[in-house]
N, C-alpha and C positions, 0 to 999 in steps of 0.2 A: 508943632507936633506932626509927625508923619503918619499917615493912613497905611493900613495896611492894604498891600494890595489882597484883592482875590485873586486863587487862581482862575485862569480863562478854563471853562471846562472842554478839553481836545474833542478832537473830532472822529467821530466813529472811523474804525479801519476801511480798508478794502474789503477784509474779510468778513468784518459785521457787517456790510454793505451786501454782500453776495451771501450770508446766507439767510438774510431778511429777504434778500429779492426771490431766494431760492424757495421760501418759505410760504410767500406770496404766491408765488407761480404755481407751488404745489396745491395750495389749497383751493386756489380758484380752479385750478384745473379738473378736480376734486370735483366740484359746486358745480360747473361747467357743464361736465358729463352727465352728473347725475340730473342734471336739471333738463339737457337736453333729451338725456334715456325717458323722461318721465312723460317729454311733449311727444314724443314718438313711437314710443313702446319699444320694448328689446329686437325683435325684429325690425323696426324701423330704424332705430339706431346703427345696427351690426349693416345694413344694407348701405343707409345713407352715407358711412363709414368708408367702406368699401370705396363707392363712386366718389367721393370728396375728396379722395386720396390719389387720385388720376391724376390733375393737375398739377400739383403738388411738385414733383419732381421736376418735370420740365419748367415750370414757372421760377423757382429756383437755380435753377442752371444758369436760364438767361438771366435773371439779374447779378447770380454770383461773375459771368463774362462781363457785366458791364463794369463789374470791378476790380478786375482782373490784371488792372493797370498797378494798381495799389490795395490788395486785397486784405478784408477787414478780419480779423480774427475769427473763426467758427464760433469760440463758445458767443461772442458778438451776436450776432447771427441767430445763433437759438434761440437768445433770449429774448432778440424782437418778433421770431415763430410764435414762439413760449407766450408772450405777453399778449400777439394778437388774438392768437385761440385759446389764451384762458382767463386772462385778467381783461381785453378787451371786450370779449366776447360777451362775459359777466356783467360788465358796466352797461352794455347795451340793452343785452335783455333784460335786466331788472330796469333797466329806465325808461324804455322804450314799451314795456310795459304797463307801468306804473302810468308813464304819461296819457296810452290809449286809454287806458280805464278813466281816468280821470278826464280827459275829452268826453270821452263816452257819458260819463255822469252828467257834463255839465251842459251839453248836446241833445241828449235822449236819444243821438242818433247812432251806432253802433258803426255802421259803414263812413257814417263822413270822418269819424273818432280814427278809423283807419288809414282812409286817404289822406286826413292832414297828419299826421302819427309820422305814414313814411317820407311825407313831403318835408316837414318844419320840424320835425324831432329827431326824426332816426339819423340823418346824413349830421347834425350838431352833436347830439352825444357819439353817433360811433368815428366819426371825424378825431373828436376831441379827447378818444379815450383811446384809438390807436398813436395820435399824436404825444401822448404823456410818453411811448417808449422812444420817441425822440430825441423828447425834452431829457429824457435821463441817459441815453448815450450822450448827447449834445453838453450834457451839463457835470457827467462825471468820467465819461471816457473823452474827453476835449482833441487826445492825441488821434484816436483812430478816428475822428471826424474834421477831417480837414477841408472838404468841399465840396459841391453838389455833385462829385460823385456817388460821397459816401452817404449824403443824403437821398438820392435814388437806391442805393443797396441795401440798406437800411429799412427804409420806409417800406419799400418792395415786400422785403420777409416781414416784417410787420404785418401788413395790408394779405398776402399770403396765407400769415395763421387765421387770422381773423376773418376771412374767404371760406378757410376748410370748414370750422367752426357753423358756419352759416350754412356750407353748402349741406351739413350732414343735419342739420334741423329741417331744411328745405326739402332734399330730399327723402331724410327718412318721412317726413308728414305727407309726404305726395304717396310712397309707398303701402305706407297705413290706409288711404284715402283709396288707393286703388284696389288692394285687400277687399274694403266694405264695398267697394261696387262693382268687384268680378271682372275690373278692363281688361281688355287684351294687352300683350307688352308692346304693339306698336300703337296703339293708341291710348293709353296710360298717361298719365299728368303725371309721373315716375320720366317716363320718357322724353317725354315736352321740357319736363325741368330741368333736365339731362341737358337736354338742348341748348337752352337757354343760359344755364348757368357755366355749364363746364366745357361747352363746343362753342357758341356766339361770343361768350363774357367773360373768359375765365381775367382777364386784365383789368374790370372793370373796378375793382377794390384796387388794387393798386396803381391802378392809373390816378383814383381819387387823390392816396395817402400819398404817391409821387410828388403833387404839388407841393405837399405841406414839408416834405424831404428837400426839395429843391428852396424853401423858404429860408428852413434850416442850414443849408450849406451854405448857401449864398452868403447866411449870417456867420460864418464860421470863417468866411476871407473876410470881411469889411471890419475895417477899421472906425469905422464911427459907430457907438454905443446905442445911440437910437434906430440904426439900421440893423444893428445886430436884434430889436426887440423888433423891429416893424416888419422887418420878413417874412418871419417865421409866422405871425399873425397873420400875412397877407395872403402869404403859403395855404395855410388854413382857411381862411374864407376863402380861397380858391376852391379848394377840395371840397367844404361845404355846398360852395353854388353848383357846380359840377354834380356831386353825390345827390340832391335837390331835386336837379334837372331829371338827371336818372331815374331817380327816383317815380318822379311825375311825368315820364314821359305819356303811360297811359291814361293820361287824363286829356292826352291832344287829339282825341281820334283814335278810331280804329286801327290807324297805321301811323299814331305818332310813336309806338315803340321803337319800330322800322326806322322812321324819319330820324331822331333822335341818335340811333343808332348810327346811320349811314353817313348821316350830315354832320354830326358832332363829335361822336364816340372815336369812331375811324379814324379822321382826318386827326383827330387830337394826340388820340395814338400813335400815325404816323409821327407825327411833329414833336413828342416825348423821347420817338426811338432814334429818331437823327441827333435830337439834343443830346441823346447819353452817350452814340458813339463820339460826335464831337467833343464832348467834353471829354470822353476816355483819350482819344487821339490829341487834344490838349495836354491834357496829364502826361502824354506819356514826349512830348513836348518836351513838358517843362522838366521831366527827369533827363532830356539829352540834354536839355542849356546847363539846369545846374552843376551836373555832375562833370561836364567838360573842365569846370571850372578845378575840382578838386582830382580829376586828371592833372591838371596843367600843373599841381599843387603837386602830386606825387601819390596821391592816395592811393588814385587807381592807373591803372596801367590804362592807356587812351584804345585801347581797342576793347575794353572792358563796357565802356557808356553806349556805345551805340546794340552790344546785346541786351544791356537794361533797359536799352529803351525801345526795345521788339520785346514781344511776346513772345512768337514762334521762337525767338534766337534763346529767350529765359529758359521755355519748356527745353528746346532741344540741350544746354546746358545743362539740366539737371538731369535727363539723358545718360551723357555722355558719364557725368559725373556717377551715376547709379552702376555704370557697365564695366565702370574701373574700380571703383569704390566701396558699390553696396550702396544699401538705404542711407546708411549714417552720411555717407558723400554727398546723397541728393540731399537729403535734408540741410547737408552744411549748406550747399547753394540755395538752396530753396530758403534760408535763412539771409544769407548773404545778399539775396535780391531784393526782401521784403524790406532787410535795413537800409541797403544803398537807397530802394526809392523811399520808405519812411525818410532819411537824410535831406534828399533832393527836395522833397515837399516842404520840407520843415522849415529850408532855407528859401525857394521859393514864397510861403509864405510870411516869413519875418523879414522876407523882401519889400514884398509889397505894404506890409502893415507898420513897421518900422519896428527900433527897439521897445518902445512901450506895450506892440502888440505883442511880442515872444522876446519877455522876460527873462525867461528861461531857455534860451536859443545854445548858449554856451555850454550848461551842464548837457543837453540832450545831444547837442553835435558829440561835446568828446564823447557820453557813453557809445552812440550807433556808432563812432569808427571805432573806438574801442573794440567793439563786438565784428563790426566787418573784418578788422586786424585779424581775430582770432583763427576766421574762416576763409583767408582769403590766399592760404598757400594750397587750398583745395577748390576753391570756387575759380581763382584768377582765371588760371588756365583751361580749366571749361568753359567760360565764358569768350575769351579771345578764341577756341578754335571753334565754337557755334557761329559768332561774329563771322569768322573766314567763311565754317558750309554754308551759311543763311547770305553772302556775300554782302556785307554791310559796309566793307572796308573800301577806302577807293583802290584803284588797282598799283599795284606793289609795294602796299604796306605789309610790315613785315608784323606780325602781334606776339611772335615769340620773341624779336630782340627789343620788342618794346615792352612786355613784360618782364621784369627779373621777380624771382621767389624771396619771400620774406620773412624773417623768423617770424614765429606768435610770442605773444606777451605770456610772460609767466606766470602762473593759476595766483601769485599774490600781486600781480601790478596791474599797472595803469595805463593809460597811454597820456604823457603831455603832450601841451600844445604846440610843441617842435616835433615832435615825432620820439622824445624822450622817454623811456621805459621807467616809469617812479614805482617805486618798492612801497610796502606798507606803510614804511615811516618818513615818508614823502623826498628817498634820498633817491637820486639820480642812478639810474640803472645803466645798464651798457647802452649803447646806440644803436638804431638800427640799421639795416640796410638800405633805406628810404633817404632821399635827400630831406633836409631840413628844409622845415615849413613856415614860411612867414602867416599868421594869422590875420584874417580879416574879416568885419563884423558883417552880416549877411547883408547889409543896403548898402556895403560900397564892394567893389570891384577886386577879385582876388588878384595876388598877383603870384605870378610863377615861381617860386623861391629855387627849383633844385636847377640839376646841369641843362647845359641849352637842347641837349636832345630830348630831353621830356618838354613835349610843348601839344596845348591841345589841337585836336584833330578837328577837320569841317566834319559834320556827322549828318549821313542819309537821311532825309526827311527830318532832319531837325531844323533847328535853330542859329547853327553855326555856333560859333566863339563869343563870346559876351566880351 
């Protein structure tokens, strides 16, 4: 006799996923406020608000440049703001809470319940509670976390929300405190806090949540399953010891804040910010090695790789494209960029990981040319004559007889893996412009399919020819 099977019960959507997480975010944010309006008073709140919001912008900025190689989605991005200042925020104060009072009881001592509180409690739960929006890009946005870069952008607006959060309790209580004892505004613990939080520290949360980002990304290239778990772990008790330290510097002496700061903090920060440009000047590396490769293939026209793989040459590209075009032109480029380097990544890493790591290496390549197809009789040519101003080409390379224009696919078809236009009903469409493409799997070596004059170019500060 045969069993009947069960059904497997499916797996929630994207959508039931995003408006549980929406739902979440609203309601802590909710809890958040009110819970902080209640330790500060309305005036305290509206003030500390104000000043918490300073930072904010510029701290953003630089983390959104250091991703700017391969930049992560916005709504991305909110959500780890979103998560830090309202759902992390929440988990801390109710635990960090909870925990002093219960030192306190078990102590009778009130002051030591505090110092061990910020030392052994606070840096583990708020560590552990910004770290969960990680885990959930890390674990359901797989694609837009390809490596400790995006692990530093990420963690950064994380570590960010959950800074403002702080800073507007911090401050508004200084506020309140200064109210009850008539200070002056230069001599105010308003002002001092000012100092300290938003002029000496404003990196100090995100310096911590950086480690636990860099744990994560790191797990996001490695191909062994136990590295992919020990990382991000290691990531995090980094950020713990660090947050710890911080924490307890006042307990070394009158000038072990100082100390703490000068000798540790600094120099750490330094050595985070060379790592993130390096890694961005990697990145954008490995988008001129890969994409030479799909030059030489026919994809792109070979003056086209060395603007994707500048910044300045991207920006002025979308430029050029808005001045002839309109919005809707930049935006084709400004699409066309994100996909070439999504592509270049993709293949870079199912490079290094092999087939078992990017499984799915084959559907995602043809959708992104698919998609760069569409927009590449508008993007091409802004991108070769940026290449030319930004002088990236060697001298007398020509980038309009190496570009030719290409029909787009039509709103029902496909692109196969020759360069073949497939119709709805998987029958073969006309041809296109492009020479036919031999395919090859991303750990061996493309080879050139079309005429001998498309052949890849050595590329400025890159990598050469693979």
């Amino acid at each position: 006799m045969f069993r009947a099977l069960r059904p497997v019960p499916a797996r929630p959507s994207g959508t039931v996923r995003t408006c549980v997480l929406l739902v979440l975010l609203a309601a802590t944010g909710i809890a958040i406020l009110e819970l902080v309006r209640e330790q500060t008073g309305t005036p305290g709140f509206f003030v500390g608000l104000g000043l918490a919001l300073l930072p904010v912008a510029p701290l953003m900025a630089a983390f959104r440049w250091l991703g700017r190689a391969a930049p992560a989605p916005w709504s991305q991005l909110l959500f780890c703001f979103a998560w830090g200042a309202c759902t992390a925020a929440l988990i801390a104060i109710l635990a960090n809470n909870f925990a002093t009072q219960w030192i306190a009881a078990a102590t009778a001592d009130p002051s030591e319940a505090d110092q061990l509180g910020s030392v052994a409690i606070a840096p583990v739960v708020e560590e552990s509670a910004k770290a969960a929006a990680l885990l959930l890009v890390f674990a359901f946005r797989r694609r837009h976390f390809t490596g400790p870069a995006d692990g530093f952008v990420v963690a950064g607006f994380t570590a960010i929300g959950f800074a403002f959060t702080e800073n507007i309790l911090y401050l508004g209580n200084a506020f309140v405190q200064d109210l009850a004892d008539g200070t002056g505004v230069l001599d105010s613990v308003t002002a001092a806090t000012f100092f300290v939080r938003i002029v000496l520290s404003p990196f100090a949360h995100p310096l911590f949540t950086v480690l636990t980002g860099l744990g994560f990304g790191a797990a996001a290239v490695s191909a062994r399953r136990s590295r992919r778990i020990f990382l991000p772990l290691l990531g995090l008790a980094l950020a713990m010891g660090m947050h710890a330290l911080w924490n307890g510097s006042s307990r070394f002496g009158d000038h072990g804040f100082y100390v703490v700061y000068s000798c540790v903090m600094v120099p750490l920060f330094g050595l985070l910010v060379w790592l993130a440009v390096r890694i961005r000047r990697g990145r954008l590396r490995a988008v001129a090695g890969e994409l030479a490769l799909y030059a030489a293939a026919g994809w792109l026209a070979p003056a086209e790789v060395p603007a994707l793989a500048s910044m300045p040459a991207r920006s002025l590209a979308r430029s050029l494209a808005r001045r002839s075009g309109g919005r809707a032109a930049a935006r084709a480029v400004a699409r066309y960029e994100a996909d070439a380097v999504a592509l270049a990544l993709l293949r870079n890493r199912a490079r290094r990981g092999g087939p078992l790591r990017e499984a799915d290496f084959a559907g995602r390549e043809r959708e992104l040319l698919n998609r760069m197809w569409q927009r590449r009789a508008t993007a091409g040519p802004a991108l070769a004559r940026a290449a030319v101003m930004e002088e990236l080409l060697p001298p007398g390379f020509d980038p309009l007889e190496a570009f030719e224009p290409m029909e787009t696919l039509g709103p029902s078809e496909t692109l196969g893996p020759s360069g073949t236009a497939v119709g709805p009903a998987g029958v073969p469409g006309p041809r296109r412009q492009e020479p036919s493409v031999r395919r090859s799997g991303p750990w061996t070596p493309a080879t050139p399919a079309g005429p001998s004059s498309i052949r890849p170019c050595v590329l400025p500060g890159g990598d050469g020819v693979r």
